[in-house]
C-alpha positions as CSV (number, residue, x, y, z in Angstrom):
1,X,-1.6,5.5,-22.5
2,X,0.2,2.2,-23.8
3,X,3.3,4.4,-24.5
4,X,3.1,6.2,-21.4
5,X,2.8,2.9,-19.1
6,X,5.6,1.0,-20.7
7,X,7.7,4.4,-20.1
8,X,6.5,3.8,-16.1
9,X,9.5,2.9,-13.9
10,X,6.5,0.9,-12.3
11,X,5.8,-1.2,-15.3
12,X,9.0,-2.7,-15.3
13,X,12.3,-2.7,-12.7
14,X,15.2,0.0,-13.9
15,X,18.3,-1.6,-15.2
16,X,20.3,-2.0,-12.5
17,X,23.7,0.0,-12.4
18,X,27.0,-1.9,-13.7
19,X,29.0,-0.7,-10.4
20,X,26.8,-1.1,-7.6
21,X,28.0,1.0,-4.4
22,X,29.9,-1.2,-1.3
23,X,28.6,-1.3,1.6
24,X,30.6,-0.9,4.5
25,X,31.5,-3.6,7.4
26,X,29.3,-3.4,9.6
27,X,30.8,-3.5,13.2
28,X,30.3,-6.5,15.6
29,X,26.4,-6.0,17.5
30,X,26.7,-5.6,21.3
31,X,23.8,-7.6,23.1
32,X,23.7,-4.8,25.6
33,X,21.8,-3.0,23.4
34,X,17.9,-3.9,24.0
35,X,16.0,-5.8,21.5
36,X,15.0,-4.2,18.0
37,X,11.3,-4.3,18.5
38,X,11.3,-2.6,22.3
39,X,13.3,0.7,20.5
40,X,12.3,3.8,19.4
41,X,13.5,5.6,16.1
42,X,15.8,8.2,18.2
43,X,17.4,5.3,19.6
44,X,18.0,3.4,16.5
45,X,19.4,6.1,15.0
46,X,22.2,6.4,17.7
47,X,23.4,3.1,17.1
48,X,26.8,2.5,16.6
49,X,26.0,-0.4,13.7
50,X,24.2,2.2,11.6
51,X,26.6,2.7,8.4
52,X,28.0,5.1,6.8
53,X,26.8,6.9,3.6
54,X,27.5,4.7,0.8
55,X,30.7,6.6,-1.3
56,X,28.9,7.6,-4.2
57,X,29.7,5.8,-7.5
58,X,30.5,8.9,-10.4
59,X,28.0,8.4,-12.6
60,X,29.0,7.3,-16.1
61,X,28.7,10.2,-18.7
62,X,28.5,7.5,-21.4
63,X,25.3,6.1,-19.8
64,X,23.3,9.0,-19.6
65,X,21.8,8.9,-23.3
66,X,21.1,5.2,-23.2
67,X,17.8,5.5,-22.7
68,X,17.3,4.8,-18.8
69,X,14.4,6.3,-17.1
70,X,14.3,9.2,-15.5
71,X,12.9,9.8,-12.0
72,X,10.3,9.2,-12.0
73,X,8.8,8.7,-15.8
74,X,5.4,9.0,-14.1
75,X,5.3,10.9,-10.6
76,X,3.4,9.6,-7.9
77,X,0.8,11.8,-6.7
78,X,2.4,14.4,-4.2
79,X,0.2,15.4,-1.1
80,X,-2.8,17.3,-2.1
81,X,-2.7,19.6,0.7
82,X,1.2,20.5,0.2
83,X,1.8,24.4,-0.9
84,X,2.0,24.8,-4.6
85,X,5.2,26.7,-4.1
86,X,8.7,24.9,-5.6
87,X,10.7,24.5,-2.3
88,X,13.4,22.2,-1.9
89,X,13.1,20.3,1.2
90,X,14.5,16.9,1.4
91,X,14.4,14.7,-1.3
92,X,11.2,12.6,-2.8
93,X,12.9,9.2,-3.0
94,X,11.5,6.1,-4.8
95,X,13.1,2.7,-3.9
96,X,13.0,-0.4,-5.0
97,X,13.1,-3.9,-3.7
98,X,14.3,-6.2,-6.3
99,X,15.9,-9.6,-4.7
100,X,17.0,-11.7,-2.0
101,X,19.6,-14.1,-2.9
102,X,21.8,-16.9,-0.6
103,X,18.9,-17.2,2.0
104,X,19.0,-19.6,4.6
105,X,16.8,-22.2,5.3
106,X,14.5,-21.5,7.8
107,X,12.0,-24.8,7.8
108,X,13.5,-27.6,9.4
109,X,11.2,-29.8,7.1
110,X,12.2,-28.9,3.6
111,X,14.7,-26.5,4.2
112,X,13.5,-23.4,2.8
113,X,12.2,-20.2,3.8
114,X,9.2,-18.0,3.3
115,X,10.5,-14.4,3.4
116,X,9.5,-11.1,3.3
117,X,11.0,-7.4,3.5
118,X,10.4,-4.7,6.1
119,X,12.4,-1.4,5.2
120,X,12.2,1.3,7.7
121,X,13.5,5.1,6.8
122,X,14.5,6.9,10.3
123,X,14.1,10.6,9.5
124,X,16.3,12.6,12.4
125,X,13.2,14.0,14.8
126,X,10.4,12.3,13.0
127,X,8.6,9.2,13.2
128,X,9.4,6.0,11.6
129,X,8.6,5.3,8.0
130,X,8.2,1.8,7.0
131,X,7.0,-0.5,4.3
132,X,6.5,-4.3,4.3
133,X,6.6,-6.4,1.3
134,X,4.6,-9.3,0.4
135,X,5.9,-12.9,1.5
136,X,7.4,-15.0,-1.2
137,X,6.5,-18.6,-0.1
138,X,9.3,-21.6,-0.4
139,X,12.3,-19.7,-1.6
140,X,15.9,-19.0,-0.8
141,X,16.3,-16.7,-3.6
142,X,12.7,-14.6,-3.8
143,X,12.3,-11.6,-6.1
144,X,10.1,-9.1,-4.9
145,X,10.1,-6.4,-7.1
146,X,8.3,-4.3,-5.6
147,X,8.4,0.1,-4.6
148,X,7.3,2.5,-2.3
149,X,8.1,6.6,-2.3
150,X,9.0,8.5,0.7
151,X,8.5,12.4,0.4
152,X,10.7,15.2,2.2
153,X,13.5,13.0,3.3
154,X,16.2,14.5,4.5
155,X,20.0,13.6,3.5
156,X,21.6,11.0,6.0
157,X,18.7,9.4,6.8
158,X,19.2,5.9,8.6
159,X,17.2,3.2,6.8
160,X,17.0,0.0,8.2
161,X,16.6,-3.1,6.0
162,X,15.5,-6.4,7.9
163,X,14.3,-9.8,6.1
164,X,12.3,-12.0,8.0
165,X,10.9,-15.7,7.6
166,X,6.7,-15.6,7.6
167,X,5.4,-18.5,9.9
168,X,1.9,-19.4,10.6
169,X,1.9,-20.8,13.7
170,X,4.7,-19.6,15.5
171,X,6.1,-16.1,15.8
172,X,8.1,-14.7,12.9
173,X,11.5,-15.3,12.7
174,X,14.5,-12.3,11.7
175,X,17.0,-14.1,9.0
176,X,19.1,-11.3,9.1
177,X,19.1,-7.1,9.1
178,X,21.7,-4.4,7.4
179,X,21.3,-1.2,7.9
180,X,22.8,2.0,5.4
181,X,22.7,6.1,5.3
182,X,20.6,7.9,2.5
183,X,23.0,10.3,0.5
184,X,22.6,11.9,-2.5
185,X,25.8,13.4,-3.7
186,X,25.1,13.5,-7.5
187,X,22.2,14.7,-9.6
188,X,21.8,14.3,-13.5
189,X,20.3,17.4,-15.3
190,X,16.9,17.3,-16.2
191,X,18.2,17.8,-20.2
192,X,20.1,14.2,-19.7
193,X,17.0,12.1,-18.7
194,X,14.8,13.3,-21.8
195,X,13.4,16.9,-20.6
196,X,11.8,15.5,-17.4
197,X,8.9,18.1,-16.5
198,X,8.9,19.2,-13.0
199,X,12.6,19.4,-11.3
200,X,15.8,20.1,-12.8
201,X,17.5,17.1,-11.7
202,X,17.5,13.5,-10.3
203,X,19.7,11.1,-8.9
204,X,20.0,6.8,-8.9
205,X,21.4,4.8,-6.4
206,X,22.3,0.9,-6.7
207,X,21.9,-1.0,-3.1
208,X,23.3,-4.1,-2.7
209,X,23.2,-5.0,1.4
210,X,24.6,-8.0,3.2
211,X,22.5,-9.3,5.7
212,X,23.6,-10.0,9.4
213,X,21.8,-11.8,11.7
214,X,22.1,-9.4,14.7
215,X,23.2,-11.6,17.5
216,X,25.9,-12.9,15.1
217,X,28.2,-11.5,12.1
218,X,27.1,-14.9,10.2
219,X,26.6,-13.9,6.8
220,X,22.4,-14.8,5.7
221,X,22.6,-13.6,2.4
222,X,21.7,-10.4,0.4
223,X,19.1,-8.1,-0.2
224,X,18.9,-6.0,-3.6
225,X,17.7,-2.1,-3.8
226,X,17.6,0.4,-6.2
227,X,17.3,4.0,-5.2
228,X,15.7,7.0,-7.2
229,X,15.9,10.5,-6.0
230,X,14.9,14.3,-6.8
231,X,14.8,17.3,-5.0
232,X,11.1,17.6,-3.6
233,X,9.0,19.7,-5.6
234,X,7.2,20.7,-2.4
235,X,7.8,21.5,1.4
236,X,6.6,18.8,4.0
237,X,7.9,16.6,6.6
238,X,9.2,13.1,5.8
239,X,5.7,10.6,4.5
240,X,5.2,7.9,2.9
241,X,3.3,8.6,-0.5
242,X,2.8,5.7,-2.5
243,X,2.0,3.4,-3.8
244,X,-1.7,2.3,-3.1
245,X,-1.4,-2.0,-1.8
246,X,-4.4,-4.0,-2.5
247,X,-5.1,-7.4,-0.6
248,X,-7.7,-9.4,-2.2
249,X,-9.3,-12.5,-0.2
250,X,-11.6,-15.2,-1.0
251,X,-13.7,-16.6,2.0
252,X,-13.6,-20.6,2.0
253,X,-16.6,-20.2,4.3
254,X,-18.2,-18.3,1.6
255,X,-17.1,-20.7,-0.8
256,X,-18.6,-23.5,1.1
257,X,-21.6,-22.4,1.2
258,X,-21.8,-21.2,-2.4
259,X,-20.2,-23.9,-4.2
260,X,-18.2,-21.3,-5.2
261,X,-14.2,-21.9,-6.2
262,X,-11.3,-19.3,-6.7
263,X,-10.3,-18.6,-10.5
264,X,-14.2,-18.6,-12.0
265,X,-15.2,-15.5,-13.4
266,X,-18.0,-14.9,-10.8
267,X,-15.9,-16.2,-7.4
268,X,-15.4,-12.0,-7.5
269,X,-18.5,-11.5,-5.0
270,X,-17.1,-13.5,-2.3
271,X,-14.4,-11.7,-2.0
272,X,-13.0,-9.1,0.4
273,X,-10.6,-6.3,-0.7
274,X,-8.3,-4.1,1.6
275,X,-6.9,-1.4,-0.2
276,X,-4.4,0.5,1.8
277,X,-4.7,4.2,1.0
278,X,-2.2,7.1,1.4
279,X,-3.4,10.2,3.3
280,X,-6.0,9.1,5.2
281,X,-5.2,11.1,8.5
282,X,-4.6,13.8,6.5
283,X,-7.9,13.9,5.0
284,X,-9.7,13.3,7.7
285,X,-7.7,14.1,10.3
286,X,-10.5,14.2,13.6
287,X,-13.5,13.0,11.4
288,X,-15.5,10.2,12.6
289,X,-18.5,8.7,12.1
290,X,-19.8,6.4,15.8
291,X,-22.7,3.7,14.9
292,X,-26.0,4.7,14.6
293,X,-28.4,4.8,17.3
294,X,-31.1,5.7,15.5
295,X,-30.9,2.0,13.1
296,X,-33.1,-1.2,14.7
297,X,-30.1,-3.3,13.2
298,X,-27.2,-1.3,14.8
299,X,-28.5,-1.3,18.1
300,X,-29.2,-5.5,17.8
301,X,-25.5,-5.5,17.0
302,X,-23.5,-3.0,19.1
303,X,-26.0,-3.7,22.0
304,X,-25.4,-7.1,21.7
305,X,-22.5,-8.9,23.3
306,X,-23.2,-12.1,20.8
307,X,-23.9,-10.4,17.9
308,X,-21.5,-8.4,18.3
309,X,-18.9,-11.4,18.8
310,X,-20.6,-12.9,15.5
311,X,-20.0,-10.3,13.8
312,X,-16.2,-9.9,14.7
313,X,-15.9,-13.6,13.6
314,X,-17.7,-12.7,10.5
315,X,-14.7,-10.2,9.7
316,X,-11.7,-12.8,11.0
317,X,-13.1,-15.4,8.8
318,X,-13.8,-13.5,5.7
319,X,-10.7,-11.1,6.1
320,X,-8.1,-14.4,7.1
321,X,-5.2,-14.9,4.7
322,X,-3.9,-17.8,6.6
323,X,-7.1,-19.9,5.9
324,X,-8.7,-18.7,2.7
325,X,-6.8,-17.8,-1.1
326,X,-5.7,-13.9,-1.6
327,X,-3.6,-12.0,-3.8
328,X,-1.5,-8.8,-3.4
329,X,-0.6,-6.0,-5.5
330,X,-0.3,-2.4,-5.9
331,X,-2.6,0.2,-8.0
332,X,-0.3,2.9,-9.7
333,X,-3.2,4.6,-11.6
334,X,-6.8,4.9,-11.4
335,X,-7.1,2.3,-14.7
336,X,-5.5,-0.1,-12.1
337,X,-8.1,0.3,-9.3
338,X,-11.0,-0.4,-12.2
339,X,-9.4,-3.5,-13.0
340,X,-9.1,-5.0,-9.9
341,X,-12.8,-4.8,-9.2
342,X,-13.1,-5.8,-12.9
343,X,-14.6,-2.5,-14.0
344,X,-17.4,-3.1,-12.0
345,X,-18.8,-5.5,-13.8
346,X,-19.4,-9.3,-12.8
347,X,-21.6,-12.2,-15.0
348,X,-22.4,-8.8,-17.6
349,X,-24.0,-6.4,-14.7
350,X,-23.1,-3.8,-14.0
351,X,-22.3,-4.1,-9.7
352,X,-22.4,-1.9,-6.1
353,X,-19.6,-2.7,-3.6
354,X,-20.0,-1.9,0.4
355,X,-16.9,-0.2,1.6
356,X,-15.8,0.8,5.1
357,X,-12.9,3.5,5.4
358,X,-11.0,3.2,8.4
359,X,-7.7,4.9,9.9
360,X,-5.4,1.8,8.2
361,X,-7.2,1.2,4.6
362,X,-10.9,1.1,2.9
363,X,-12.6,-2.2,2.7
364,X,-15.0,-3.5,0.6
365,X,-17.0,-6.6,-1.3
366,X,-19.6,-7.0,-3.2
367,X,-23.3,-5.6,-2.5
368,X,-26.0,-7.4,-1.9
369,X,-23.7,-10.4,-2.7
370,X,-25.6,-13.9,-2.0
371,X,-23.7,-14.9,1.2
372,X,-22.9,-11.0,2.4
373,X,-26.2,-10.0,1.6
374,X,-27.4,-12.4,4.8
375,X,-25.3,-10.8,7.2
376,X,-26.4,-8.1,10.0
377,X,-24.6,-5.7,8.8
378,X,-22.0,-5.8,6.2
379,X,-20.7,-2.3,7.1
380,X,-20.1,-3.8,10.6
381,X,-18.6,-6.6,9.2
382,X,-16.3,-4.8,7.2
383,X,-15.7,-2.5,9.8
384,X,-14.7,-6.2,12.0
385,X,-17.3,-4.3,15.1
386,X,-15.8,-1.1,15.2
387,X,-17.9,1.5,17.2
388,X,-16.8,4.6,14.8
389,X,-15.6,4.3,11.0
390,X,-14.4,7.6,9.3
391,X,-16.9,6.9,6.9
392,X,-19.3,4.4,5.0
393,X,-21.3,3.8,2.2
394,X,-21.4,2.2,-1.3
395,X,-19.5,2.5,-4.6
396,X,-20.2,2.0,-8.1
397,X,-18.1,1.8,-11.4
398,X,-19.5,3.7,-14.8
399,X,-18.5,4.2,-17.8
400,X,-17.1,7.8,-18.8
401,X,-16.0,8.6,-22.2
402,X,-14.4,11.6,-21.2
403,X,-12.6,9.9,-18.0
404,X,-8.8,9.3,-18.6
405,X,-9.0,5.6,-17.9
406,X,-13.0,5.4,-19.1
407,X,-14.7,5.2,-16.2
408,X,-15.9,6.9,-13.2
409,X,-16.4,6.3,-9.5
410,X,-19.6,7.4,-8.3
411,X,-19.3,6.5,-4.5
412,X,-22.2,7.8,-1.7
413,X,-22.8,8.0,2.2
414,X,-25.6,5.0,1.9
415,X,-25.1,2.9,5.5
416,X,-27.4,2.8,7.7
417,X,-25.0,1.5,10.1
418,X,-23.0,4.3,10.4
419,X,-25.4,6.9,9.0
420,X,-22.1,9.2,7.5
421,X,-22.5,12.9,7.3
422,X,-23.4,14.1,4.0
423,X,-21.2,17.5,4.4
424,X,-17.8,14.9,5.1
425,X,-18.6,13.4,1.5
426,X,-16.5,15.7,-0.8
427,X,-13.6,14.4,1.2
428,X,-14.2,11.1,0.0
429,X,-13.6,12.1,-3.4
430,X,-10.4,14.0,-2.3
431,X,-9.3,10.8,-0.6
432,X,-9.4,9.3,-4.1
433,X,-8.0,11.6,-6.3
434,X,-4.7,12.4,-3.5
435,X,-4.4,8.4,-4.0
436,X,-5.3,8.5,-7.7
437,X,-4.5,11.8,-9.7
438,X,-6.4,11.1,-13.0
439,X,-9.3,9.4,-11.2
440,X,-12.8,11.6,-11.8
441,X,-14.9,10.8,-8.9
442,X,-18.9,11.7,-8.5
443,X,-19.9,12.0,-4.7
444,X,-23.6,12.1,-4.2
445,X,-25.7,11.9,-0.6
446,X,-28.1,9.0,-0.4
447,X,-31.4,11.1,-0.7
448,X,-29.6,12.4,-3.9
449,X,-32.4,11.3,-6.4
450,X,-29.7,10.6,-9.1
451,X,-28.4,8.1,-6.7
452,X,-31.4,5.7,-7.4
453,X,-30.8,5.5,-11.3
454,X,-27.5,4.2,-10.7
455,X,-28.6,1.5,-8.1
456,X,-31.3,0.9,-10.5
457,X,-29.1,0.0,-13.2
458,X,-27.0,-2.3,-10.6
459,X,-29.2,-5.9,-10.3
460,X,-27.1,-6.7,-7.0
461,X,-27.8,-3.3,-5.1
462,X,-29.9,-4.2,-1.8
463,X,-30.7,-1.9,0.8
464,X,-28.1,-1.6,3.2
């Protein structure tokens, strides 16, 4: 597994190419046209500022036994719903964000910037694809080094690279935007990049953009990308696929009134984690799950106008990255998700966590945790007073000697807020395993008597 992660282009940034492609001019912006954010993707992709494809640089033949990756040394998990059949049908593309260099200042009162990257991929006829990166506070020159994998994209796609300047009080501000065309002209044989299993071929791309500021040609720096391509395995329309984004947040409030700090081992259950799954509409599609009538503690809330508000503040407060810590990442594997919740395990027990899944991401903390514990609801909470959820319930991490990463997620329908179907359960263990291949997920219902030795053996379970 050690061999096989330092082999993953996600464990380290490829090498970038010796001849990176030029971009083309791009030609002066007209302020007829109306602002960015009041377009839609048809009419982005008629503008006349959207470049060219970049001329593609002949790949060296002396460079092709050196050792570089191929694409990609570990795939990301294709759609598990996608036809098993080989059909070629765009191209399952894997980009890179690496740098920002020559920035301008954007705070009058040091002089620096806190910027982040939003890349959007305009698929002719299809919606909009887009990632955002994190923000990389106080820098002119930030690296991001971060990924994302678009599926099915066609050739000539318009992608649209903008950098913007991350303010707290005030709106955010563009530093500057370049736009280029996706075109693979050259694929490497499979034989070349090691015997990569799957496709016969794959393709690289070096990215190097100048950033415009689009009301004037002022140069405002550079953006760096590395683009990875192959012929997708599998016929689908254009969708993001990976890879799964965490946000992790401590609660100052909570912290308060625990005594509790950021960076002790047991600061883990007053947190809040967001994790931002792929295929969530596509597993669940019209499934939903509306508060429960039938529970004294969900009508109090949903009934009430001022529990209801409490409870919403609950969420701001506890979910707010302006005024608490939080850290960001992504989880490539399963082994990734098990560490971030610290296999489960907090002060040497073993712990349950409260999740919520809704249409954007799955969020979760602690069980039974001193200062959640207290609340009305902590499904609610989690759910920031959301009338329907697609689901809810409670999750647990065990160990499992015959798991690929050691462990197993044993995850149930146990809220009495939201009272989830039993019948919609199995599709939270294909939610998992489309986000996380070589995950082994147990489902059980909550009168499943083999559900109460595992909250037995987990001191912070509480009823929910």
């Amino acid at each position: 597994q050690q061999q096989q992660q330092q082999a993953s282009p996600y464990a380290q940034p490829y090498q970038q190419l010796q001849q990176p492609y030029q971009q083309q001019t791009q030609p002066p912006y007209q302020q007829t046209q109306p602002p960015y954010q009041q377009q839609q993707p048809e009419q982005l992709q008629q503008h006349h500022y959207i470049q060219q494809p970049y001329q593609q640089h002949p790949y060296p033949q002396q460079q092709q036994h050196q050792g570089l990756p191929p694409y990609p040394a570990v795939p990301l998990p294709l759609p598990f719903n996608a036809p098993p059949e080989k059909v070629h049908s765009g191209y399952d593309v894997l980009v890179y964000i690496l740098q920002a260099k020559g920035l301008p200042g954007m705070d009058w009162w040091n002089g620096l910037a806190d910027p982040y990257v939003i890349i959007t991929a305009l698929p002719p006829g299809e919606q909009g694809i887009q990632y955002t990166t994190k923000t990389v506070y106080k820098d002119l020159n930030p690296t991001f080094d971060e990924f994302f994998e678009i599926g099915n994209l066609p050739a000539g796609t318009s992608v649209l690279v903008e950098v913007w300047d991350k303010d707290l009080v005030t709106e955010d501000d563009m530093i500057g935007r370049a736009t280029w065309a996706f075109a693979p002209r050259e694929l490497l044989p499979c034989s070349s990049a090691g015997g990569l299993a799957g496709d016969a071929s794959w393709g690289r791309l070096a990215v190097p953009l100048q950033l415009q500021h689009p009301r004037h040609k002022k140069s405002m720096g550079t953006v760096e990308l590395e683009v990875c391509y192959r012929p997708s395995l599998r016929a689908g329309k254009p969708a993001m696929m990976g890879p799964v984004r965490f946000k992790q947040t401590l609660s100052p409030t909570a912290g308060l009134f625990t005594g509790h700090f950021w960076g002790r081992e047991d600061t883990m259950c007053f947190s809040t984690y967001k994790l931002y799954l792929m295929h969530i509409d596509s597993t669940f599609k019209d499934v939903s799950m509306p508060w429960n009538r039938k529970y004294d503690k969900a009508v109090q809330i949903f009934r009430s106008p001022v529990a209801l508000g409490l409870v919403r503040t609950q969420h701001r407060t506890l979910y707010a990255t302006n005024v608490g810590m939080s850290r960001c990442g992504v989880l490539g594997a399963s082994r990734d998700f098990y560490e971030l919740f610290k296999n489960g395990v907090r002060a040497g027990q073993r712990r349950y966590f409260t999740y919520c899944l809704l249409r954007d991401s799955l969020r979760c903390s602690e069980t039974g945790a001193a200062f959640f514990n207290d609340m009305l609801s902590k499904h609610a909470m989690h759910a920031g007073g959301e009338e329907e959820v697609l689901y809810a319930g409670e999750f647990c991490i065990v160990p499992d000697t015959t798991a690929a990463a050691g462990y197993r997620l044993v995850i149930d329908n146990n809220s009495g807020t939201y009272a989830p179907a039993a019948d919609k359960l199995p599709l939270m263990r294909q939610l998992f395993t489309a986000n996380f291949p070589d995950m082994v997920v147990e489902v059980l219902a909550c009168d499943d008597p083999r559900l109460k030795l595992y909250q037995q053996a987990c001191p912070s379970r509480a009823p929910a």
